[in-house]
C-alpha positions in Angstrom: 104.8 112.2 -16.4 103.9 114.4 -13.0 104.7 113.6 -10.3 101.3 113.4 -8.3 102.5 113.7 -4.5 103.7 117.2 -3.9 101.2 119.0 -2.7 100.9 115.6 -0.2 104.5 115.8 0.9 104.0 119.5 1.5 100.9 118.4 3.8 103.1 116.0 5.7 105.9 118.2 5.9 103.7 121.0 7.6 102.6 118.7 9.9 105.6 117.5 11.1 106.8 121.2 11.7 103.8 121.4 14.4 104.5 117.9 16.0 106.1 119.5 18.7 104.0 122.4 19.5 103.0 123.1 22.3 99.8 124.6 22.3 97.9 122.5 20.2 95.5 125.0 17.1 92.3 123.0 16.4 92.2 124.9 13.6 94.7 124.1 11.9 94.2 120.5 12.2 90.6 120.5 11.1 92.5 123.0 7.6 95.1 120.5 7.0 92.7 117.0 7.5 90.4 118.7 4.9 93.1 119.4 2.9 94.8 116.7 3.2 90.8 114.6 2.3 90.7 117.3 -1.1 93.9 116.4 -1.9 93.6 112.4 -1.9 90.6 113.0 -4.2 92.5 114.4 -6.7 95.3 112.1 -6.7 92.2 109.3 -7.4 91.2 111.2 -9.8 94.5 112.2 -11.2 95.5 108.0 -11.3 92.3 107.4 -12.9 93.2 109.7 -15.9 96.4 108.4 -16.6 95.1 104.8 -16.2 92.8 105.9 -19.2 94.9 107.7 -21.1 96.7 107.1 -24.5 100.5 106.0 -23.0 101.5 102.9 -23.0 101.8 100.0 -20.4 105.2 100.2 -19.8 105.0 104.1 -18.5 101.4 104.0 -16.9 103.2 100.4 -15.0 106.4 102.8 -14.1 104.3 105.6 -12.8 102.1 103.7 -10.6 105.1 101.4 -9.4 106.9 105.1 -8.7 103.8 106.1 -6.9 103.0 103.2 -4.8 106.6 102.8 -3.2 106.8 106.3 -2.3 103.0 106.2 -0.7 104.1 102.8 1.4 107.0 104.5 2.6 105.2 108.0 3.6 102.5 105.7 5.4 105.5 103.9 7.2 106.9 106.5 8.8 103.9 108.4 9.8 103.6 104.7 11.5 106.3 105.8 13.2 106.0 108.9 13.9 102.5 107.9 15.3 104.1 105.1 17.4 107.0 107.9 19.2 103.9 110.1 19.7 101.9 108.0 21.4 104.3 108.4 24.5 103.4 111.7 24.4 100.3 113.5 26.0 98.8 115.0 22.9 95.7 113.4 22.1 94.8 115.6 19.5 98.1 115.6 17.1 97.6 111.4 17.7 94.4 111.9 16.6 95.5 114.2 13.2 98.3 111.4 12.4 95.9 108.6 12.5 93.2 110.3 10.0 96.5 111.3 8.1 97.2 107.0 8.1 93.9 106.1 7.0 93.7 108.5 4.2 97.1 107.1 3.2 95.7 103.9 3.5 92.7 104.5 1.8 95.0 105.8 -1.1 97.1 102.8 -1.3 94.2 100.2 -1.2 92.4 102.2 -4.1 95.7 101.4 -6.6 95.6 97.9 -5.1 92.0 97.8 -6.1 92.2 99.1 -9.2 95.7 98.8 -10.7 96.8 95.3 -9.0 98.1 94.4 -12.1 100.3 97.6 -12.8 102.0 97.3 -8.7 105.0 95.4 -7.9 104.7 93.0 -5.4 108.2 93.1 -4.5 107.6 96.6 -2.6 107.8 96.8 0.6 104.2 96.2 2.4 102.9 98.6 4.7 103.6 98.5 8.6 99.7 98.1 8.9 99.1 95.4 6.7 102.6 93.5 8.3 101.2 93.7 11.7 97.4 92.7 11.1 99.5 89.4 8.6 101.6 88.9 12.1 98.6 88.7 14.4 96.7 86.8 12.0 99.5 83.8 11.7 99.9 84.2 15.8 96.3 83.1 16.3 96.8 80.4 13.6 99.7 79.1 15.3 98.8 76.8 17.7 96.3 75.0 15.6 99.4 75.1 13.4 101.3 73.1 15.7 98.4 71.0 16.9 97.8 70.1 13.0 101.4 69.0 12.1 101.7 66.7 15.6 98.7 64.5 13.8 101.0 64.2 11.0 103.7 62.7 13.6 106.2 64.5 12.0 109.5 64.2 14.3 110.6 67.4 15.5 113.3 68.6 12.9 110.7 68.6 10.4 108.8 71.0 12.6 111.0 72.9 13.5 112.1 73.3 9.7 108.2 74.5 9.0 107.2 76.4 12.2 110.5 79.0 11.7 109.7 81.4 8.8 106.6 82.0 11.0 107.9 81.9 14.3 110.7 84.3 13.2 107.7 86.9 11.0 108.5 90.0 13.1 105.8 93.2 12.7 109.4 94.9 13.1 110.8 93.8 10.1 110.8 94.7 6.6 108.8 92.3 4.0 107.7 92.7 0.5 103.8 92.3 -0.4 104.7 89.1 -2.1 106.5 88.0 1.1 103.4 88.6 3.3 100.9 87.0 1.3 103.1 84.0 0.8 103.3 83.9 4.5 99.5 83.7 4.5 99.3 81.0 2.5 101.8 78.5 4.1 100.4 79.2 7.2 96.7 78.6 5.8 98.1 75.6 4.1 99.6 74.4 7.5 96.7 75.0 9.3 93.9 73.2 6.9 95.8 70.4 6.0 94.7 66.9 6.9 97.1 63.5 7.3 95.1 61.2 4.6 94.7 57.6 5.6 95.1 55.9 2.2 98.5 57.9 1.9 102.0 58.1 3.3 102.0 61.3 5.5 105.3 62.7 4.4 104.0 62.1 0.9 100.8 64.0 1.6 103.4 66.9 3.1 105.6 66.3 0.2 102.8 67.0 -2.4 101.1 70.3 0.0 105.0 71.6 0.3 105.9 71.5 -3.5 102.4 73.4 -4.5 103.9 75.6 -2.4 107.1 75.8 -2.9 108.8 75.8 -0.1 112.4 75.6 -1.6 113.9 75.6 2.3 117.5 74.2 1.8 116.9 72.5 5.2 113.2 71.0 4.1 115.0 69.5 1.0 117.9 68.0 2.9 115.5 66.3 5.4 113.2 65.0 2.2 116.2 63.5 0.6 117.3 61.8 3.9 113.8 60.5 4.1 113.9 59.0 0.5 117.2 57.9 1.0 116.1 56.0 4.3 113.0 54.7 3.0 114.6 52.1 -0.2 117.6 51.6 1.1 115.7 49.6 3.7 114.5 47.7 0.5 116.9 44.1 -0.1 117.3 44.1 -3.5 118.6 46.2 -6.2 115.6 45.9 -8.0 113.2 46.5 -5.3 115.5 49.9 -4.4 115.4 51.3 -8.3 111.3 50.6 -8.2 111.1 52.6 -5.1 113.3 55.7 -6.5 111.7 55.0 -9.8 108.1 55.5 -8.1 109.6 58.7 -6.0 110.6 60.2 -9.4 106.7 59.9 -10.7 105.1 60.6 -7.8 107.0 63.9 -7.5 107.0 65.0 -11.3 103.4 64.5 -11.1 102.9 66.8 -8.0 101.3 70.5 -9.0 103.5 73.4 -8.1 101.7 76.4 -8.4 104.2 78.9 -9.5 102.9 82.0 -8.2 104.2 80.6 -5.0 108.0 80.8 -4.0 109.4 81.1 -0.5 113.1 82.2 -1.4 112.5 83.3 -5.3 116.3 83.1 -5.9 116.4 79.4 -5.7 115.2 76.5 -7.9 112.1 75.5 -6.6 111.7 72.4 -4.6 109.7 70.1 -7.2 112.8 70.3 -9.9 115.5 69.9 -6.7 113.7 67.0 -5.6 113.3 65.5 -9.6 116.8 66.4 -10.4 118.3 64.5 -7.0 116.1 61.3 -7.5 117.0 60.9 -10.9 120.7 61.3 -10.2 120.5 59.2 -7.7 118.5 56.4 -9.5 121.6 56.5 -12.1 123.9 56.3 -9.9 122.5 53.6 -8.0 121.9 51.4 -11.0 125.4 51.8 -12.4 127.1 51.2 -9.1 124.6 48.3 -9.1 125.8 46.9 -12.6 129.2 46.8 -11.6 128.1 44.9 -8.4 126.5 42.2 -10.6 129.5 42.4 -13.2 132.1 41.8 -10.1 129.9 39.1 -8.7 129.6 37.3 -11.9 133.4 37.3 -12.4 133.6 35.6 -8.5 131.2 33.4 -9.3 133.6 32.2 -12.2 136.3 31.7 -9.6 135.1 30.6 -6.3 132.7 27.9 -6.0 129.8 29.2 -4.0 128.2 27.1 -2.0 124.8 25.5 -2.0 122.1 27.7 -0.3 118.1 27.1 0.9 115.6 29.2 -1.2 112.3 30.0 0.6 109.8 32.3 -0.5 109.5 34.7 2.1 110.9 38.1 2.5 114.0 39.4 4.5 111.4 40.7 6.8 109.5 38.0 6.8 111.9 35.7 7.0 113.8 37.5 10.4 110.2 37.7 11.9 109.7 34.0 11.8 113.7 33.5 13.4 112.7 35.6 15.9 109.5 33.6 16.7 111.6 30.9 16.6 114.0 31.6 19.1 111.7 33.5 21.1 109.3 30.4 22.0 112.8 28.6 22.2 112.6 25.9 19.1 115.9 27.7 18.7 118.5 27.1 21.3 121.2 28.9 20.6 122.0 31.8 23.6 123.6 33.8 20.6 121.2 35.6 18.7 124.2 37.5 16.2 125.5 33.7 15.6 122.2 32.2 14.5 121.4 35.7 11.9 125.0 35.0 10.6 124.5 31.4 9.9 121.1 32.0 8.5 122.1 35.1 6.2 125.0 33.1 4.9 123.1 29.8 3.6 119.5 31.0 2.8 118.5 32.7 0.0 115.2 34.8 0.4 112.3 35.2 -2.2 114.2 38.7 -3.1 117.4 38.5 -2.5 120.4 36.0 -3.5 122.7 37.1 -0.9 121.5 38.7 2.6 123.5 40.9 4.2 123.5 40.6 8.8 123.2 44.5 8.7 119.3 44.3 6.6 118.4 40.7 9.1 119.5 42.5 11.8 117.6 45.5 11.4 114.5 43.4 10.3 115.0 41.4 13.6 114.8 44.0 15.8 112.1 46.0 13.6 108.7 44.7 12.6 106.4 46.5 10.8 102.3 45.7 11.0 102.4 44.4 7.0 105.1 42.6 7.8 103.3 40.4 11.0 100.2 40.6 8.9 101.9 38.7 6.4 103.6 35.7 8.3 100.2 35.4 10.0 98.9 34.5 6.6 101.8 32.4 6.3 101.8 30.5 9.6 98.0 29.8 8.7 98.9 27.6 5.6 101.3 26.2 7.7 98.8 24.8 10.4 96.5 23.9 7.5 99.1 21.7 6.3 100.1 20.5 9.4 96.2 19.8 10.2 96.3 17.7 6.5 98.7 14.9 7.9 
């Protein structure tokens, strides 16, 4: 097929030759801009044919990929040109290589218009449409940030978010598909909302994996969350119903797959999946051969008799604490009284607790868990009331 652009190359070529006159010929600048106007007529026209003409796809998607790269790049570096020239004194020729953008522009946003579905979005964007994408996500940006501090986020999490668009440079080179995915995460970041009835880093988990946002370092930090979160669980049970629920909750998250931050990767929904699942199977078979080596011990050494109670760890190192705190325990040594009490009581979930999980409950309460004993220490007084 022709090759539609070279009587516009030959426009932009003779315009170039006069960029550095001197005397500046009206004349010729009001010839060329109406020439330059003709001639992006017929190019519309010319697309317009071959849009409608008897070749197929394949060749009508090749020419109007061929054509669109070559118009972005002629735009680009009348961009510039325009920006060297405008350290010059010549009002005029700045004038003539602006109308000369805008046509180009014009040009470009017809194919967009009408043959979107022909273009390749892996082109390089226009200069124009970078910078307007850049000054649009700069006056997003501190409702950005302001957004993401109501999520309490801790600040390697917001750092990992806030740097694709902190580092978006109207210098730099990015594909259409680049730019518009750039839109979207920021739009995403700046509308989103923490949700009351859900887990905030689940609420980012699920607005992160519609967009893909396959970030090694965001994938790293969501494992070490996961990770965090049941391994603060006592039992083995409890820890394999927490990754068990992680593995639903994220294979039921939409990821819209028009979206994908660095296209080369896996996307973050089946990196996530495929890390929770090996983990739950690791987990349960280390697990199993925990329960098989405890059941040979148990065979061996006598174990001795321990007090069940039907509270949780938690629970259970929240009332200790009480305890000692108002002084009904007397012992000056906090570490010796967990130790006795981890060695001979069992609690509702697990057989054996460990000093490292009473420990860490000890010296961390959540709300649930004070709401909890307050229920408890209630019955307590009722029964006490009873004698």
């Amino acid at each position: 097929m022709k090759y539609e652009l070279e009587t516009l190359d030959q426009l932009i070529s003779e315009l170039e030759e006069y960029s550095s006159m001197v005397e500046v010929n009206h004349n010729f600048f009001d010839n060329l801009i109406d020439r330059f106007e003709l001639e992006i007529q017929r190019i519309k026209k010319d697309f317009l044919r071959i849009a409608f003409s008897d070749l197929d796809d394949i060749k009508i998607a090749r020419h109007f990929r061929d054509h669109q790269k070559q118009l972005v790049k002629k735009l680009n570096a009348i961009h510039v040109h325009l920006e060297s020239e405008s350290q010059i004194n010549n009002e005029l020729f700045i004038n003539i290589l602006s109308h000369t953008s805008q046509l180009l522009n014009e040009l470009i946003n017809f194919l967009e218009d009408n043959f979107d579905h022909h273009l390749d979005q892996d082109c390089y964007a226009r200069a124009t449409h970078c910078l307007s994408v850049c000054a649009m996500i700069k006056e997003w940006f501190p409702l950005i940030e302001s957004n993401l501090l109501n999520f309490e986020l801790d600040k390697d999490l917001r750092e990992i978010l806030l740097h694709p668009l902190i580092r978006l440079s109207a210098n730099s080179k990015y594909t259409q598909r680049q730019l518009e995915y750039f839109v979207t995460f920021a739009r995403c970041l700046e509308s989103m909302k923490p949700d009351p009835s859900e887990d905030n880093m689940v609420t980012l988990m699920a607005n992160l994996i519609r967009l893909n946002f396959n970030s090694y370092k965001l994938f790293s930090h969501f494992i070490s969350y996961i990770k965090e979160d049941y391994q603060t669980l006592d039992s083995l049970s409890e820890q394999l119903q927490r990754l068990a629920w992680y593995s639903k909750t994220v294979c039921q998250m939409f990821s819209d797959p028009t979206l994908q931050f660095v296209p080369s990767r896996q996307s973050l929904k089946d990196s996530l999946f495929e890390w929770i699942e090996k983990e739950y199977a690791y987990l349960g078979r280390t697990g199993q051969t925990s329960l098989n080596l405890l059941s040979d011990l148990r065979n061996e050494v006598p174990i001795a008799a321990k007090v069940n109670v039907s509270l949780s760890v938690a629970k259970l190192a929240l009332f200790v604490r009480l305890l000692i705190d108002a002084k009904v325990i007397q012992n000056s040594n906090k570490t010796e009284v967990l130790q006795i009490i981890s060695q001979f009581v069992c609690s509702k979930n697990a057989e054996n607790i460990t000093i490292d999980s009473f420990r860490k409950h000890f010296y961390n309460t959540s709300p649930g868990t004070k709401a909890a004993l307050e229920e408890v220490l209630e019955n307590l007084l009722n029964e006490l009331r009873k004698r």
